[in-house]
Structure formats: C-alpha cells, structure tokens
FINU-976651 format. One record per residue (C-alpha): x, y, z; residue in one letter; residue number from 1. Coordinates in steps of 0.05 Angstrom, whole numbers. Each point is the difference from the previous one (the first is absolute). Layout:
N
east	north	up	aa	i
X	Y	Z	A	NUM
...
This chain:
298
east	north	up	aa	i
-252	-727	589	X	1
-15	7	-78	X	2
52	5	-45	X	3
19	62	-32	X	4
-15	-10	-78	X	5
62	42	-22	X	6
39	-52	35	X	7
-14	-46	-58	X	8
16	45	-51	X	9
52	-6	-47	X	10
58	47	7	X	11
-8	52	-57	X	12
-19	66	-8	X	13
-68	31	-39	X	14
-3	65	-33	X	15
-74	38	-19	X	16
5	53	-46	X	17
-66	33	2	X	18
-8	39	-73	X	19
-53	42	-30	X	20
16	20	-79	X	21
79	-7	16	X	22
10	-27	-79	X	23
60	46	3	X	24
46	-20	51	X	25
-33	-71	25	X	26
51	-40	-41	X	27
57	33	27	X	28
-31	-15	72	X	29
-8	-71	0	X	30
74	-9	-41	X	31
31	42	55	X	32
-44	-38	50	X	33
29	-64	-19	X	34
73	22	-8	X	35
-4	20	75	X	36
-25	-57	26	X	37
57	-44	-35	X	38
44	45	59	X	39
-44	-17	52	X	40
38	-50	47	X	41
-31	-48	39	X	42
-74	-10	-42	X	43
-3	-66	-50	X	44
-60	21	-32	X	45
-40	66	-21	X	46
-53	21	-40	X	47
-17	68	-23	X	48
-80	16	-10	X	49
-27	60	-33	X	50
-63	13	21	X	51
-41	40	-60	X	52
-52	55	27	X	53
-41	0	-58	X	54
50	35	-51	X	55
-25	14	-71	X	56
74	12	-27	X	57
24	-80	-8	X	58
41	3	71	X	59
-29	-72	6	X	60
27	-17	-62	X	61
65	28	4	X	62
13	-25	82	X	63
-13	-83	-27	X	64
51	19	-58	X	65
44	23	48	X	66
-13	-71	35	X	67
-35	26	64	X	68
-60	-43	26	X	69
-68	53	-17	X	70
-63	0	42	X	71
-51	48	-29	X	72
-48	53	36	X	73
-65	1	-36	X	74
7	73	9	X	75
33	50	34	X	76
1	-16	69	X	77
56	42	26	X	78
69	-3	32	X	79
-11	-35	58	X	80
-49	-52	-31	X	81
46	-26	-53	X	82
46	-2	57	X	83
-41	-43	41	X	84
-12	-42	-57	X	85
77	-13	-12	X	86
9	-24	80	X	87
-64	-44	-16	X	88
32	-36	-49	X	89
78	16	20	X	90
25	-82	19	X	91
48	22	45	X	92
4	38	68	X	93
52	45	-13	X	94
-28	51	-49	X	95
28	63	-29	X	96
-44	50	-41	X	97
23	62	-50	X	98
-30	36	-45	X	99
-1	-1	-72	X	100
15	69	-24	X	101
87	-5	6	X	102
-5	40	64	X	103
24	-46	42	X	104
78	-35	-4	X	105
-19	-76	-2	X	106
82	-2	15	X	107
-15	21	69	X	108
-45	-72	7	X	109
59	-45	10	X	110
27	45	67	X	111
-74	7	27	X	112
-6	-85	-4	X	113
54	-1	46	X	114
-30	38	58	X	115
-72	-37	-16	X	116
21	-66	43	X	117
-2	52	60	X	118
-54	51	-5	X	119
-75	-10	-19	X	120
6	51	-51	X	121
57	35	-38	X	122
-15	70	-31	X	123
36	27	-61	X	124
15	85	31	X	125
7	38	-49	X	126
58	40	32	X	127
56	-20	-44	X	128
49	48	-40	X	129
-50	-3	-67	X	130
-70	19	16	X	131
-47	24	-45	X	132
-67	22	38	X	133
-30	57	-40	X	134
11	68	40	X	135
-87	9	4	X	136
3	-59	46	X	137
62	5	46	X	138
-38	42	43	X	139
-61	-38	8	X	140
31	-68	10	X	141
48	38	53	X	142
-66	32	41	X	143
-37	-81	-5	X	144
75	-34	24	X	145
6	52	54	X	146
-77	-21	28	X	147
12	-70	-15	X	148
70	-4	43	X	149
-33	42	54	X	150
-60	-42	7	X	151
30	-73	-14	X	152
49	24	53	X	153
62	-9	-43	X	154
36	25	-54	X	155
-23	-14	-76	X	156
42	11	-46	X	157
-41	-17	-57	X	158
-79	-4	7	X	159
-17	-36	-69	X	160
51	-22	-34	X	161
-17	-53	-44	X	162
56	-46	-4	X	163
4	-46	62	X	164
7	-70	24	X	165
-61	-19	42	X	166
-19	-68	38	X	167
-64	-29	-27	X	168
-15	-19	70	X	169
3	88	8	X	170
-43	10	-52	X	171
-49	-50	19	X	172
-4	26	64	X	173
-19	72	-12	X	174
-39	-22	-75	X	175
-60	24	31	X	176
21	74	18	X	177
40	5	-81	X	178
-34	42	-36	X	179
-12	-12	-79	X	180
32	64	-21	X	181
70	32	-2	X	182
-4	-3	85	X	183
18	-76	7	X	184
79	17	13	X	185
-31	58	44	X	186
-43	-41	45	X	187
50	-59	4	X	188
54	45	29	X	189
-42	29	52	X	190
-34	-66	11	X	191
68	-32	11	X	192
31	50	41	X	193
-52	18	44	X	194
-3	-78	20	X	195
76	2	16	X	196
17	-51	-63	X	197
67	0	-20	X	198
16	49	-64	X	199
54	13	-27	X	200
18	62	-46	X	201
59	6	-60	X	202
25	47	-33	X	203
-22	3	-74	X	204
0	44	-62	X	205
-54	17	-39	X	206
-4	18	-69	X	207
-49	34	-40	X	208
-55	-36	-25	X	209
-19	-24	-69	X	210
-71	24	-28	X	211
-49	42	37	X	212
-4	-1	77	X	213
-68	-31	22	X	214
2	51	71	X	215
-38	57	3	X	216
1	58	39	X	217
-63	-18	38	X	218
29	-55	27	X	219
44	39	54	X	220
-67	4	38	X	221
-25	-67	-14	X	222
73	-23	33	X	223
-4	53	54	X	224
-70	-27	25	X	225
29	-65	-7	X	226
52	2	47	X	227
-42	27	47	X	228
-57	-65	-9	X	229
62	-45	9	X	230
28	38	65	X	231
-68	-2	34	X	232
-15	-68	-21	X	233
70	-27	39	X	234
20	66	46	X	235
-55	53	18	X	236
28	24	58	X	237
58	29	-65	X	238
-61	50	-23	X	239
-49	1	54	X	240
55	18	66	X	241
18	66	-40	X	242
-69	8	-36	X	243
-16	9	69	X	244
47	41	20	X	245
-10	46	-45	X	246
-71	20	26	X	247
9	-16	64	X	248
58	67	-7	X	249
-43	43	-41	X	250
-46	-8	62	X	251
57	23	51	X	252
24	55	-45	X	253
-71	23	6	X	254
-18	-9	64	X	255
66	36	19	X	256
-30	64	-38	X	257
-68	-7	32	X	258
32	1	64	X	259
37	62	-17	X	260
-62	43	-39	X	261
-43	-25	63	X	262
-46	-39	-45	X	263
-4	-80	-5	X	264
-25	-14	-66	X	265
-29	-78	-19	X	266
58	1	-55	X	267
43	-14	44	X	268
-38	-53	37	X	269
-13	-39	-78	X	270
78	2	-8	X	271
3	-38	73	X	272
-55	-58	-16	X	273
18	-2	-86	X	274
81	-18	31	X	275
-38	-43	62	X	276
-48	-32	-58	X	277
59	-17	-55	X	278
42	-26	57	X	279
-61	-49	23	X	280
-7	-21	-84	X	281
76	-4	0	X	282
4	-55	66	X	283
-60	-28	-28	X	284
25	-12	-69	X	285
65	-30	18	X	286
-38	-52	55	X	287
-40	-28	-62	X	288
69	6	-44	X	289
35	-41	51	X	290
-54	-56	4	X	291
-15	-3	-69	X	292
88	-6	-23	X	293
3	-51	66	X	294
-53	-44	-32	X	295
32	0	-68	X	296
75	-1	12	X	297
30	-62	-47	X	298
C-alpha cells in the first residue's frame, strides 16, 4: 500500500483568501488572520496566501504589506478558481479558507482547528447571535438549504458559507466537479455529504461585509440548477423517484376522472409511461452513479 502524502506533512495549518479588488478591508484580513492562528493549539507552522483574482485596486499590493504570501490570477477567474489555486499551492493538509471582505470572524478559526483532527471538513454556520445576511437573500438561501438538506439527505445548516477548514485530500478528491465560480463551497458540501464524509458544522457570526458584494441576483438560479447537477451526479433516485411520482399521479388522478365521465383519454396513459420512463432514467442514472463513485473512491 502507498503512502498517504499528507502523512508527511508538517503539522500546520494554511489559510487562502481568495480576493478580487478587496483594497479596503484585505489588510485587516490577513492581520486578523494571523492573530487567530497565534490561538490555534496544536499547529507549529502556518501560512496565510491571498490569492489575487485579477484586482485593479492594489489588493496585491496591500495583502504582501500585510505579510501574506500573493499568487496572482492573470485575470479574473472567479471564486472558486482563486480558491483552487490557494489548495494548489497551500503546503499543508489542513486548510482553512475565508473571505476577504470582514464578513467572516477569523476568531472563530482557533475553535474550528480543534474539531479538524476528526472530521474531513469543518464548516463555519452562520447561525450565531450576530448575523448579518441582507433581508433580499434570507429567503432565497432558505428555499436552496431546504432542497439541499432534502436531497443530500441531511440537515444543512449553512449551504455556502465561506469560512471552513477543509482536508486537501477533500478537495482533491472532488477538484474535478468545483466549479470556477462562487459554487465551489456549494458543490463541495453536496459532494461531501452525499458521499457520507465526515462534516462538521459551527456556529458562527457573520458580519456585514466591507465594499460591494460580488453576488447577484441571478445567481439564485445558477445555485438552484446547481444543486440539482450535484444531486443527480451522486443521488438520482433524490430527483428522479418523486419526478416520477409526480406524473405517474397526474396519470391516476386522470384516469380516475376518465373512469367516472366514461371516457379514457391518452392523457392519462402519458402520465403512466412519463412516471414509468423517469423511474427507468432515475434506476438507470444511479447504476452508472454507483459504478462511476466505486471506481473513484480514494
């Protein structure tokens, strides 16, 4: 048997910042950063990397002032690029990443570190006392975590929340389903759950940010359809069992009525083979799913 690489890692902790034109609170970040990690117990070394998505405001500049190690996007690549960037480069296996807008408490990194010897990944919930989600989006994220939980099969407390300790060895794993946009924390939560890996969630606050938010209201789709992909790609049975259902009922409820009017209409008969058809898809689907996450469990 091959050795596991992390096991010849030293013991320390890395932190990737992704940042795109952050000049106003990326400073404060990496300084706050660094004071948390003085309190984390039980990690010799650590290393904090901003990673710069092509910002045109000096947050480079102003992150190797601050003393954090820079690697620089020729562009903007997004969220989840600069992300996998940081893990690329990140020396050590355990690796925690936060924002750099001052939404996040980088007090709370010390407590997650402790709970990151025994779960794969630990996510920062935003469910503490001080949270500061703008009202427009409370109701959005709470329609995506309800259709998350249902479909991963457990409770989620928080679907994206960007400060969390992650295993390289996680990451690396599931680097090929990660999107390059603001998804990545998306897709590794489903990704993780859905293949039983164990995750852990704290309580955090969560302030409100510094600058101008990068989200957009589009995005509640692009996230919807995501979670979806993700749930198909690990658990079709989750959509296609009650996809099915759903026809396959519309088809009773109307061949019910045809009985009673006398008159047997092929409505009712599409409603029986669309259910039949998504159920076939469905068992099909989740025989490929099986084979392909057997041949490419690490």
């Amino acid at each position: 048997m091959s050795a596991d690489p992390s096991d010849s890692m030293p013991c320390g902790v890395s932190v990737v910042i992704p940042a795109f034109n952050e000049c106003g609170a990326i400073e404060a970040t990496v300084a706050e950063v660094r004071t948390a990690l003085s309190k984390a117990a039980g990690y010799s070394e650590s290393e904090i990397i901003v990673v710069d998505d092509g910002s045109s405001d000096g947050t480079a500049e102003l992150a190797e002032k601050a003393g954090a190690k820079v690697i620089r996007q020729p562009h903007n690549r997004g969220y989840g690029a600069a992300l996998k960037a940081g893990f690329a480069k990140a020396r050590f296996e355990k690796v925690v990443i936060t924002d750099a807008d001052g939404t996040y408490p980088s007090s709370a990194i010390p407590e997650m570190l402790e709970f990151a010897d025994r779960y794969e990944m630990v996510v920062g919930a935003r469910i503490g006392e001080n949270v500061a989600i703008p009202r427009v989006r409370r109701f959005p994220k709470w329609i995506l975590r309800q259709l998350a939980s249902y479909l991963a099969g457990r409770e989620i407390p928080d679907l994206n929340s960007g400060l969390r300790v992650i295993d390289r060895s996680l990451e690396k794993r599931f680097e090929h389903l990660l999107p390059s946009g603001f998804s990545f924390t998306t897709t590794i939560t489903l990704s993780a759950l859905c293949n039983d890996r164990l995750v852990y969630y704290h309580p955090i606050d969560y302030y409100a940010r510094i600058g101008e938010s990068k989200i957009r209201a589009t995005h509640f789709f692009d996230f919807m359809l995501l979670v979806l992909r993700t749930i198909v790609y690990f658990n079709p049975l989750k959509v296609f069992i009650p996809l099915g259902g759903l026809f396959f009922g519309l088809g009773l409820v109307k061949f019910t009525y045809d009985l009673f009017i006398g008159n047997l209409s092929e409505t009712a008969v599409l409603g029986f083979l669309g259910g039949a058809l998504l159920w076939s898809v469905g068992l099909l689907s989740d025989q490929i799913a099986r084979v392909g996450l057997g041949g490419g469990r690490s």
